[in-house]
C-alpha positions as CSV (number, residue, x, y, z in Angstrom):
1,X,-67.9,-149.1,56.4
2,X,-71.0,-147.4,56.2
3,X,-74.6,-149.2,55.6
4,X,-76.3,-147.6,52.3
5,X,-77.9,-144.7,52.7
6,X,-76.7,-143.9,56.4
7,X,-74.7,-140.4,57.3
8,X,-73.2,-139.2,59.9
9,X,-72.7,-135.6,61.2
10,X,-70.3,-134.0,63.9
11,X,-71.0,-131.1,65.4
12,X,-68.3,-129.3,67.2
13,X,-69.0,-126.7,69.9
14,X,-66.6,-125.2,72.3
15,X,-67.4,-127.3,75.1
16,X,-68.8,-130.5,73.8
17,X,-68.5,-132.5,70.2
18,X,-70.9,-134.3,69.6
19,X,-71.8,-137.2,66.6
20,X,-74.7,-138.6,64.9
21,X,-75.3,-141.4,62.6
22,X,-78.8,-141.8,61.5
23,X,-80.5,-142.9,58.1
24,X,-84.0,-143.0,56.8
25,X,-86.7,-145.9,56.2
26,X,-89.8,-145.6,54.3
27,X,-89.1,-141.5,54.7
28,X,-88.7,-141.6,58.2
29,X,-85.5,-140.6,60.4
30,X,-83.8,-143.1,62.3
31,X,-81.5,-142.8,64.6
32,X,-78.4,-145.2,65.4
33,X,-75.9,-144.2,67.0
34,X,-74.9,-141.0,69.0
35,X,-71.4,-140.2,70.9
36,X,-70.3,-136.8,72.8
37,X,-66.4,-136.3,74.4
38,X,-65.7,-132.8,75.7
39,X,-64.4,-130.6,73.1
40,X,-60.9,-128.8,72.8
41,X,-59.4,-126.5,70.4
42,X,-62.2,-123.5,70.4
43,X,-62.8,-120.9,73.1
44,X,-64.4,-117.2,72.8
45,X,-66.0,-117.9,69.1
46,X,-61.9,-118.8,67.8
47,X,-60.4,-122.0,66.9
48,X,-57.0,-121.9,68.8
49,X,-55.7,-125.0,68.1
50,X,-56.8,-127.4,64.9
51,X,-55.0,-130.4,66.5
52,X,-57.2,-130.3,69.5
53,X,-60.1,-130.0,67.2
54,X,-58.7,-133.1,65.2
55,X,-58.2,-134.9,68.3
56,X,-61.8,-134.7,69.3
57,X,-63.1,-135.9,66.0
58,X,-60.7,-138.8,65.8
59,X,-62.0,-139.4,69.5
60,X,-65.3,-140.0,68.4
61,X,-65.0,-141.5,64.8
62,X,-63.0,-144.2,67.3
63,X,-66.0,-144.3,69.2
64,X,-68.3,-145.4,66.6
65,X,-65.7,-147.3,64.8
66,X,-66.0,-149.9,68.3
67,X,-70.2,-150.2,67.5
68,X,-69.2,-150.6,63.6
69,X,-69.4,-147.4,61.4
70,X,-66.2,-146.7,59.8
71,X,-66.8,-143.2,58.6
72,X,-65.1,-141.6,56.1
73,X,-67.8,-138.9,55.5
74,X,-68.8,-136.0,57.0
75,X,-71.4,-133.8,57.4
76,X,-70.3,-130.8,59.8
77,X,-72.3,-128.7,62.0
78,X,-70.7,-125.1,62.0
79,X,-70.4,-123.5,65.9
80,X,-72.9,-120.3,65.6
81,X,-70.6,-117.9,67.2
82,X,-70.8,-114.1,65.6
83,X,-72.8,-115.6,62.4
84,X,-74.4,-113.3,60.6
85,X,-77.3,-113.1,57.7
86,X,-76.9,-110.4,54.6
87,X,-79.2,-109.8,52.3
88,X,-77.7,-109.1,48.8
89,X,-78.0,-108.6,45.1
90,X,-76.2,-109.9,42.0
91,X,-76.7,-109.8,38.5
92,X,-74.6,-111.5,35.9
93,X,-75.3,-112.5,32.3
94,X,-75.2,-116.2,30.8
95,X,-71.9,-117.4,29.6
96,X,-73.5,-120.2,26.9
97,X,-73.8,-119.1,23.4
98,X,-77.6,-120.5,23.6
99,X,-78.7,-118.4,26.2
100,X,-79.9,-121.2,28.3
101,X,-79.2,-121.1,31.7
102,X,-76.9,-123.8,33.2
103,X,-75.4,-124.9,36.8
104,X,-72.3,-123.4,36.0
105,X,-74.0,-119.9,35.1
106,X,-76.0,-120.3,38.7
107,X,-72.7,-120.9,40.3
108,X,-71.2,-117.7,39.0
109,X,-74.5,-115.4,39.8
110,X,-74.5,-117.1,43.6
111,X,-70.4,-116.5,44.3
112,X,-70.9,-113.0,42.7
113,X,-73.8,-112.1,45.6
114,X,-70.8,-112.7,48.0
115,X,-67.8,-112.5,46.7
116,X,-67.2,-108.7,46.2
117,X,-69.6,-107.8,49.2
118,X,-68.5,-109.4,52.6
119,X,-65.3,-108.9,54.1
120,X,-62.4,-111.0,54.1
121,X,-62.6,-111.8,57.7
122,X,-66.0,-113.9,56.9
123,X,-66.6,-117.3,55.3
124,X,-69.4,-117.4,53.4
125,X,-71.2,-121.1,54.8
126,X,-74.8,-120.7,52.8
127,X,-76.5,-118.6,49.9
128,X,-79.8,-119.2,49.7
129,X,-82.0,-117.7,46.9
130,X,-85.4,-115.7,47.8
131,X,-85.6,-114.4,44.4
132,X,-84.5,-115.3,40.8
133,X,-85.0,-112.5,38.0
134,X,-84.7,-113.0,33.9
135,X,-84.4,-109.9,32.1
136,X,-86.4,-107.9,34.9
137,X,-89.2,-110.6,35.3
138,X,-89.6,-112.5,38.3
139,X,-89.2,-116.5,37.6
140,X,-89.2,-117.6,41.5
141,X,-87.0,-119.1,44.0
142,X,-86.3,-122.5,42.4
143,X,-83.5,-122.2,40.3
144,X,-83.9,-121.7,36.6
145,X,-81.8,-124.3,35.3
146,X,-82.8,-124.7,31.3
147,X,-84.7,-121.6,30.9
148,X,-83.9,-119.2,28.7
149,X,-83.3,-115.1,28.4
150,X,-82.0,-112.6,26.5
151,X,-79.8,-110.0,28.4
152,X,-79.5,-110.8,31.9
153,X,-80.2,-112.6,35.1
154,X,-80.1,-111.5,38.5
155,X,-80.2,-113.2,42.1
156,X,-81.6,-111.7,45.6
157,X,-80.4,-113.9,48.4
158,X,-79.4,-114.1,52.2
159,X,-76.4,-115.2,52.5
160,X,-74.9,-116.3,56.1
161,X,-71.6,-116.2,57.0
162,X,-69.2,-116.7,60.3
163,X,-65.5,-115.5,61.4
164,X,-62.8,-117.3,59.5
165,X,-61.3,-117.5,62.7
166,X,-64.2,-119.4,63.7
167,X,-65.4,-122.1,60.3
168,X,-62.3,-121.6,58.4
169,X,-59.7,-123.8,60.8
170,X,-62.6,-126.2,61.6
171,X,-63.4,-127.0,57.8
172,X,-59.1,-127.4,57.0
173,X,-58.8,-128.9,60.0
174,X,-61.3,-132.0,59.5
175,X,-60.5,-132.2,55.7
176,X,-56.7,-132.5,56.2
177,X,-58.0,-135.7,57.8
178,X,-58.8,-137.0,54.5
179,X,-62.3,-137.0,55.6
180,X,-64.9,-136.0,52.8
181,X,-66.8,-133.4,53.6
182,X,-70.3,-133.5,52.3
183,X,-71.5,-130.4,53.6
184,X,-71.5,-127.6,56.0
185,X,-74.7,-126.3,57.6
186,X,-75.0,-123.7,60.3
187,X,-75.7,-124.8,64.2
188,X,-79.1,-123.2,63.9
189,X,-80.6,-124.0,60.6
190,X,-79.5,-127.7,61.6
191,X,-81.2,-127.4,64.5
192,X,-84.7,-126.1,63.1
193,X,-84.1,-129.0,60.2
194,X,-84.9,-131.3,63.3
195,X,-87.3,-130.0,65.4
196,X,-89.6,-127.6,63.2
197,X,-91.4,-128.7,59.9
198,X,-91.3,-127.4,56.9
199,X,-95.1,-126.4,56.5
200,X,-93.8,-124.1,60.2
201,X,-90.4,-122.7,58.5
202,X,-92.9,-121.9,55.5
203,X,-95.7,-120.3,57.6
204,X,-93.4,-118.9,59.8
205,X,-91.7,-120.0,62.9
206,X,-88.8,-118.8,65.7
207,X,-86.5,-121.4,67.3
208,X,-85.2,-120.2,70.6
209,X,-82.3,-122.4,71.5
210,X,-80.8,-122.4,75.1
211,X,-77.3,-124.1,75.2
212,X,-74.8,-124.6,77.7
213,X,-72.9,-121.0,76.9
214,X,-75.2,-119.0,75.2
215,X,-79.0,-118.3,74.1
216,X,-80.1,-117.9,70.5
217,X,-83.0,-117.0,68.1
218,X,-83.6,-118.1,64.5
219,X,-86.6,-116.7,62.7
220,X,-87.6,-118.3,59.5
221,X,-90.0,-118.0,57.0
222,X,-91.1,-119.0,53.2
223,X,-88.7,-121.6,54.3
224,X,-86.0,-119.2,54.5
225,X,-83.6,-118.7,57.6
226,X,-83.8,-114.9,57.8
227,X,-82.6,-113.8,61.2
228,X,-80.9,-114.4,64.0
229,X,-80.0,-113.1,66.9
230,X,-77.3,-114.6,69.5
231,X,-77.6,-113.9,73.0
232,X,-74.4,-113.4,75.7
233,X,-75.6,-116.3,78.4
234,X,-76.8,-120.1,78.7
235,X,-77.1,-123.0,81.3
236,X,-73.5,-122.2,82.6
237,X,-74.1,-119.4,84.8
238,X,-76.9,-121.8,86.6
239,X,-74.1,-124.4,86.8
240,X,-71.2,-121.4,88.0
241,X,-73.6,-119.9,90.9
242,X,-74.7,-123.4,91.9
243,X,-71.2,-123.9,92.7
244,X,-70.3,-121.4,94.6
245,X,-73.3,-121.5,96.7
246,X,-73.0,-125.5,97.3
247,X,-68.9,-125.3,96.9
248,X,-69.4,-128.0,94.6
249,X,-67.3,-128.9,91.3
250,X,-68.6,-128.8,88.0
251,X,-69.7,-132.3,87.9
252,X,-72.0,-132.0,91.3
253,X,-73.4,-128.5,90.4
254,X,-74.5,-130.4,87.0
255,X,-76.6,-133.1,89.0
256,X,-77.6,-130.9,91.8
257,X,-79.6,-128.6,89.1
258,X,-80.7,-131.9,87.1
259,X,-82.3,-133.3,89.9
260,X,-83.8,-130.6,92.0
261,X,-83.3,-127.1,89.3
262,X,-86.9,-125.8,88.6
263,X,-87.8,-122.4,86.7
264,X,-90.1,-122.3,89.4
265,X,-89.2,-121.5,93.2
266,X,-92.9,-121.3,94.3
267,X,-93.3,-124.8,93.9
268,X,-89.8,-125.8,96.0
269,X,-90.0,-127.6,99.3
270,X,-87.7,-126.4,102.5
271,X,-86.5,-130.1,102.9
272,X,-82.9,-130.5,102.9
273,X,-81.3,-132.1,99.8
274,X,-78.1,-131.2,99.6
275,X,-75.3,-131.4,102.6
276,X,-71.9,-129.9,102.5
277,X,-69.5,-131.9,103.8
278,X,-67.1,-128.8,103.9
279,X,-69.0,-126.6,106.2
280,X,-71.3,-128.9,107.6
281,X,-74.6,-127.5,106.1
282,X,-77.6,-128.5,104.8
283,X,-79.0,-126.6,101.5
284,X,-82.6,-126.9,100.8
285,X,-84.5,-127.8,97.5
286,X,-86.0,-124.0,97.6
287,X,-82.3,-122.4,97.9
288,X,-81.5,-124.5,94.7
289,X,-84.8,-124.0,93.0
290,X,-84.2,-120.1,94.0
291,X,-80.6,-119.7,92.1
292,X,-82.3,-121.7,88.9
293,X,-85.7,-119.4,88.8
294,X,-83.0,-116.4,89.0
295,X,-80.4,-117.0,86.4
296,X,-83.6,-118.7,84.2
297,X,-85.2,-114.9,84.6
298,X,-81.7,-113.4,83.4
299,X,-81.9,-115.8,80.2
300,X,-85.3,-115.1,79.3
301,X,-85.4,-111.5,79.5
302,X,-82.3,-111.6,77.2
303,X,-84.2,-113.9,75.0
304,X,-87.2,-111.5,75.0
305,X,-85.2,-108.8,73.4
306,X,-84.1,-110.8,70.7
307,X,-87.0,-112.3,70.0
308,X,-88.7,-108.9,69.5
309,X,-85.7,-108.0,67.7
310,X,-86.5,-110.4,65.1
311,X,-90.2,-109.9,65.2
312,X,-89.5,-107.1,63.5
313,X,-88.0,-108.9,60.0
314,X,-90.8,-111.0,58.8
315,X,-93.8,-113.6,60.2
316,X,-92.4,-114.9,63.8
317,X,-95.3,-117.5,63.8
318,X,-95.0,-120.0,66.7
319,X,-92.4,-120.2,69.6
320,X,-90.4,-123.3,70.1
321,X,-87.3,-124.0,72.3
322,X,-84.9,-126.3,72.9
323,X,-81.3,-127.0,74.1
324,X,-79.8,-128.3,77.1
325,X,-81.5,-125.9,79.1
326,X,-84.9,-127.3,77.8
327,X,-84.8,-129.8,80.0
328,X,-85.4,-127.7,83.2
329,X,-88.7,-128.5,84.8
330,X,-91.1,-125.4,84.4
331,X,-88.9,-123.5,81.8
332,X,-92.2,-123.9,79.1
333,X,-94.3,-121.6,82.3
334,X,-91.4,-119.1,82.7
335,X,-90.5,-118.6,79.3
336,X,-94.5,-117.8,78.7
337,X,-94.6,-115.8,81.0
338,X,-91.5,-113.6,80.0
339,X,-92.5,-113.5,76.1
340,X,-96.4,-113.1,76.9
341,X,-97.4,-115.7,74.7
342,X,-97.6,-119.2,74.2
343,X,-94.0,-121.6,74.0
344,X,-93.6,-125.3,72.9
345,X,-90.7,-127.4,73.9
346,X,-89.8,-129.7,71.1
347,X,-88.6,-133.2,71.8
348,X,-87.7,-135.8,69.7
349,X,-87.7,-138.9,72.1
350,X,-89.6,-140.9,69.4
351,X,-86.5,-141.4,68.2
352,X,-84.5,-142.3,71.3
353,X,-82.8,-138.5,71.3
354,X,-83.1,-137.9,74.9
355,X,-80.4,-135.5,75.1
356,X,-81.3,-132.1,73.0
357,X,-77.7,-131.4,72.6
358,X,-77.9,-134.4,69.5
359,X,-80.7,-132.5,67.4
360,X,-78.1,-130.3,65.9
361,X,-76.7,-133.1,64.3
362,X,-79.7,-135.0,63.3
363,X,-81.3,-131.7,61.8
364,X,-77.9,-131.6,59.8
365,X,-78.5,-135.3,58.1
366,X,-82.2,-134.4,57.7
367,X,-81.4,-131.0,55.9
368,X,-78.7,-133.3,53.9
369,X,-81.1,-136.1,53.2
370,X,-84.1,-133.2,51.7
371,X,-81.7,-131.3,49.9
372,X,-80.6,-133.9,47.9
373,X,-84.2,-135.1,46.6
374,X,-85.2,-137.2,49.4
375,X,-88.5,-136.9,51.6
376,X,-87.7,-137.4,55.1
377,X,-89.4,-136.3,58.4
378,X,-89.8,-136.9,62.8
379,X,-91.1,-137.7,65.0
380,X,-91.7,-134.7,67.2
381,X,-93.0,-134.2,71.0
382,X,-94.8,-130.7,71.8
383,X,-94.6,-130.7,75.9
C-alpha cells in the first residue's frame, strides 16, 4: 500500500519509462522513490503494441513494489509527440430550472468547446479556461460555479490534444490493468509544473526541453500553457555520430559524451582519452568535444526558430531548459549565445533528482497535488 498522501506518476516515452513516487510535508515536495527500464511498445509518435507498454509498467510497479509502495494509482505523463494547442469557443445555456450554474452545466460548456471542433483522429487530454462569459459579461477564469444568469454562458479556452494513435492505446492500455487513473497531464506542462513557478507561468516564461529524441518549447503565460512547438532532434544524434566516429555501441558512446561531451570545443585538450581497440587509435578529448559542440549547434539553431515562433503568441518572459541534454557542460554559454539572450538551467537536486529525465513526473504529482486545493512547491537550482 501507499503512505497517506503520497502519489505516484509514470511517464512513458518511446525510449525510456520512467516512475515517481513523491508526497508533500509542510507544502514542500518530497521525493521517495524513482525507477526507469527502457520502454517498448511506442516508436515514431504511435503506440504499436499495448502489451509492450503494459509490460513496462508492470516492470516498474514491480520495482517499487521490492522498496514497498504497492500502487494501484496512477498519475500518467502523456508522450508529447504531434500535440497540439487550439483555441476555441463554446456557448451553451444552463440546464437547472434556477438558473444557477452547476458542475454538471461546466462539464457540458467545456466538452462542447471540443467535441464538435477537433477531429476524430485527436484526443482531447486538457481544456483549460482563459475566459468565462455570463450573458455577454466577463466573470473571469475561475469557474462560475453558483452564480447565476439569465440567457446564456459561454467559454474561451485552449484546449490540447495528441494522436489517438499516440494517448489513446496508452490510457486503455494502463487502465485494462485495473489501475486507477487519476489523471492525465501532458509531458510538457508536467514538466514546467516542476521546474518553473507559478508567479513565472503567470508573468510569463518558455521551457525549452532537450530530450533524448527530440527538442521542444512551451510558452506559457497568465498561467496558461499557450504554445508549443516540437522540434525534429535531441541528444541522440550526439550519441549516433559518437558512435560511428569511436565505433562504439550505444552504451560507450553514452559515457564517452558524459565524461568528456562539452558545448564548447575551445576549451578541449588534445590528450588522448579514448583508444580503439578495433583500429588501434587514440581519439582525443577535442575530437569528442568537436562532434558534441556540432550536433549541440544543430539543436540550438532548431530551438531558436521555435522559440521565436512562439515569441510571437504572448509574453515569452525568461528562458529555462532542461532535459537530458541539460546536463552537457557549457550548453547554458551555447544556448546564450544561439538565442542572444540570457538562459537558466533548472535543477532540482534539492530534492535528490539528479537525473532531469524524473522532473516530468514529479511536475505531474505537483500539478496533481495544486489542482486539487493543496499548496505545494521546490526546491529549484538556477546554474
Amino acid at each position: 500500500m501507499m503512505p497517506e498522501n503520497t502519489y505516484a506518476a509514470i511517464d512513458i516515452g518511446e525510449t525510456y519509462a520512467k516512475l515517481v513516487i513523491g508526497t508533500v510535508y509542510k507544502e514542500q515536495f518530497k521525493l521517495c522513490g524513482a525507477f526507469m527500464t527502457p520502454s517498448s511498445g511506442i516508436n515514431n509518435g504511435e503506440v504499436n503494441s499495448r502489451g509492450e507498454i503494459q509490460k513496462t509498467v508492470l516492470e516498474l510497479l514491480d520495482k517499487a513494489q521490492k522498496v514497498g509502495f504497492g500502487i494501484t494509482k496512477l498519475i500518467v505523463v502523456l508522450p508529447s509527440t504531434n500535440l497540439d494547442i487550439h483555441r476555441r469557443k463554446a456557448k451553451s445555456n444552463v440546464l437547472s430550472s434556477s438558473q444557477i450554474i452547476n458542475e454538471k452545466d461546466l462539464d457540458t460548456l467545456k466538452r462542447a468547446t471540443a467535441d464538435y471542433q477537433l477531429g476524430s483522429n485527436e484526443m482531447v487530454v486538457g481544456i483549460y479556461p482563459i475566459m468565462y462569459y455570463l450573458d455577454g459579461a466577463t466573470v473571469g477564469r475561475e469557474d462560475p460555479i453558483g452564480m447565476k444568469m439569465l440567457n446564456s454562458i459561454q467559454l474561451d479556452a485552449f484546449v490540447i490534444s495528441l494522436p489517438q494513435l499516440l494517448a489513446r492505446p496508452i490510457v486503455d492500455a494502463i487502465q485494462d490493468m485495473e489501475i486507477e487513473l487519476l489523471d492525465v497531464i501532458p509531458a510538457p506542462m508536467a514538466l514546467a509544473n516542476a521546474i518553473t513557478t507559478v508567479a513565472e507561468r503567470q508573468n510569463g516564461i518558455t521551457v525549452v526541453d532537450i530530450g533524448g529524441k527530440y527538442n521542444s518549447a512551451s510558452l506559457y503565460y497568465r498561467n496558461l500553457f499557450c504554445a508549443y512547438k516540437q522540434g525534429t532532434c535531441g541528444g541522440s544524434i550526439i550519441n549516433k555520430q559518437l558512435q560511428d566516429n569511436l565505433k562504439a555501441d550505444k552504451q560507450q558512446a553514452e559515457l564517452v559524451k558524459k565524461k568528456y561531451g562539452s558545448a564548447l570545443a575551445s576549451e578541449a585538450s588534445d590528450l588522448g582519452v579514448y583508444y580503439n581497440k578495433e583500429t588501434g587509435d587514440t581519439v582525443k578529448e577535442k575530437n569528442i568535444v568537436e562532434v558534441v559542440e556540432e550536433n549541440i549547434a544543430t539543436i540550438a539553431a532548431e530551438i531558436k526558430s521555435n522559440v521565436e515562433l512562439l515569441s510571437k503568441t504572448a509574453m515569452q518572459g525568461t528562458i529555462v531548459i532542461a532535459g537530458g541534454v541539460s546536463n552537457t557542460v557549457d550548453i547554458k554559454q551555447k544556448l546564450s549565445e544561439s538565442l542572444g539572450r540570457d538562459v537558466n538551467v533548472r535543477r532540482l537536486d534539492v530534492i535528490g533528482a539528479t537525473d532531469a529525465s524524473f522532473y516530468p513526473g514529479i511536475g505531474a504529482i505537483m500539478y496533481y497535488i495544486r489542482e486539487h486545493g493543496k499548496k505545494i512547491e521546490v526546491d529549484l537550482i538556477n546554474d
